[in-house]
C-alpha positions, 0 to 999 in steps of 0.5 A: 856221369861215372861208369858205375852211375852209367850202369845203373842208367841203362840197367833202368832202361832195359825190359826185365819182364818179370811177371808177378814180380810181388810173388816173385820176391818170395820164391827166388832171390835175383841179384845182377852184377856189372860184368868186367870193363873188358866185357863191358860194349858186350855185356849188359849185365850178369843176373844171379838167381838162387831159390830152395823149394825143397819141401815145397811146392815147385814154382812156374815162374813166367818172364816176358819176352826181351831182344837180349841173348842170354847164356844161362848157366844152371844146372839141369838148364844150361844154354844160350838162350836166343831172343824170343818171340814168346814168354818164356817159362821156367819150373823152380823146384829143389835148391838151385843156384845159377848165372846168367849173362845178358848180352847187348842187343846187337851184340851177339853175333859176333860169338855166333857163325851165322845170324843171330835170327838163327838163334831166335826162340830158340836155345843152343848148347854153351859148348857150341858157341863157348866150347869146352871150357863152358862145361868148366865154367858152369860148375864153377857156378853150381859150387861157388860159395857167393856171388862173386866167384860166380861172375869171376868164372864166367867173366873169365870164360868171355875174356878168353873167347875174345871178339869184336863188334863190327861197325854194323853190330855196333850200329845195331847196337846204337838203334836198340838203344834208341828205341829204349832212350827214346819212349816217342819211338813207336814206329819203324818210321821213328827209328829210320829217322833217329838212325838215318836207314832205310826200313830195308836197311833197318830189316837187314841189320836187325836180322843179323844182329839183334834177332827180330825185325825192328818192328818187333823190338820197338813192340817189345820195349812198348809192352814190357813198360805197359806190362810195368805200369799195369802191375803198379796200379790199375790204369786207364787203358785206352789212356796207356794206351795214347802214351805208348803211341797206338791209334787205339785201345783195341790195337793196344790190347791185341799186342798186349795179348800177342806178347803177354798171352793175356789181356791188360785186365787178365794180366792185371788180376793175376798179377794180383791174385798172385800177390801176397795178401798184404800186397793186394791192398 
C-alpha cells in the first residue's frame, strides 16, 4: 500500500459527520487535501470549505461530534477547535472561503500547555497556540486564489511550529486507531485487551491526549457509522443495533439521542425531508 493509497484508507475510516449530506452538497462545496509528509504522524487532513449565499438564504449547517481537533481557519470563525462532546452548528451566509486542519487524535497535545481535556467543547484562539504568525497565516487563506496556496500556507505555518509526538501521544494515537480499524470494539473492555492497558490507564491517557474518556470515543466512531447507515436507507434498528454491539434497541437509541440530539426515526425523516426532491425517491 503506497502513501497516497494509505491516505485514502484512513480518510474512509474517519467519522466525518455531516448531517444532510444530500443538502449539504448543494449549499458548500468541501474539498480535503493531504497535508505535507513532514506533517503527516500529525495531521489527518486539511478540508477546504467554500459557499456564496449572497442573495440567498443563509444556511444552518449541522456536524456530529468527532474525537479530532480542528484549527479553523475562517474569517469571522477562526480558532481551534477542541473535541466536543455536542453537534456542532455553523451559519453559512455571504461568500466565504476557508481552511481547516484536522488533526490525529492523540496528537494534539503536543501544540498545547496542559491537557487537551482543557480544550474539550470548547475553542481557543489560533494566536494562542500558533502565535502571530497564525494571523498571517489566515489571510493567506481568505486571498488564496485556489486550493493549494490555501494548504501551502498553513502547511508552512505547522512545519515552523515544529513538535514532537511523545511515546504516550503515540500510544493514544494507536488506540483510536484501534477503535476505528476494528468495528468489534464496542467496550472499553475491547480496547484494554487490543492495547494491553488497564481502564485507569486508558482514562488517563485519553484525558491528556485525545480529550474525552475512552468510553466516549468508542461511542463516537459507533453513532457516526450509525448515523451513516441511517442516512442510506431506512434500517431495521433493533438489527443496526445488534451490529454495532448494544444489548438493546432502547439502549441504542438513548445514545443515538445523546450525540445526535434526535432519535434514529427523527434523524431519518429529517435527513430526508432536507433532500432535494429528486433525492428523496
Amino acid at each position: 500500500m503506497d502513501e497516497r493509497d494509505s491516505y485514502r484508507w484512513l480518510v474512509h475510516r474517519i467519522p466525518r459527520g455531516i448531517v444532510a449530506e444530500a443538502t449539504a452538497r448543494e449549499m458548500f462545496t468541501l474539498t480535503r487535501h493531504p497535508p505535507a509528509p513532514e506533517l503527516a504522524e500529525l495531521v489527518e487532513y486539511h478540508w477546504i470549505l467554500r459557499w456564496d449565499r449572497r442573495g440567498l438564504p443563509p444556511h444552518e449547517q449541522r456536524v456530529l461530534p468527532n474525537l479530532s481537533v480542528h484549527a479553523a481557519f475562517f474569517d469571522g470563525a477562526s480558532g481551534v477547535h477542541g473535541p466536543g462532546r455536542d453537534v456542532f452548528s455553523h451559519r453559512l451566509e455571504g461568500r466565504v472561503q476557508g481552511l481547516g486542519v484536522r488533526f490525529r487524535p492523540g496528537c494534539f497535545r503536543a501544540f498545547l500547555d496542559g491537557p487537551v481535556r482543557d480544550i474539550a467543547d470548547r475553542a481557543v484562539p489560533l494566536t494562542d497556540v500558533f502565535g502571530p504568525a497564525a494571523i498571517d497565516a489566515a489571510e493567506s487563506v481568505r486571498t488564496a486564489a485556489d486550493d493549494a496556496q490555501m494548504v501551502r500556507a498553513i502547511d508552512n505555518l505547522l512545519i515552523a511550529n515544529p513538535v514532537t509526538l511523545s511515546p504516550s501521544a503515540r500510544q493514544a494515537a494507536e488506540a483510536v486507531e484501534s477503535i476505528a480499524r476494528d468495528p468489534g470494539i464496542t467496550r472499553v473492555a475491547h480496547l484494554c485487551a487490543d492495547t494491553g492497558l488497564t481502564t485507569r490507564s486508558l482514562q488517563r491517557l485519553f484525558a491528556e491526549h485525545v480529550g474525552c474518556p475512552p468510553k466516549w470515543a468508542i461511542r463516537i466512531y459507533r453513532l457516526n457509522d450509525a448515523a451513516q447507515r441511517i442516512t442510506e436507507g431506512a434500517p431495521d434498528y433493533a438489527g443496526l443495533a445488534v451490529r454495532l454491539g448494544y444489548s438493546d434497541q432502547s439502549h441504542f437509541i438513548r445514545d443515538f439521542r445523546t450525540v445526535t440530539g434526535q432519535s434514529p426515526g427523527e434523524y431519518a425523516r429529517a435527513d430526508r425531508a432536507r433532500r432535494p426532491d429528486k433525492d428523496r425517491t
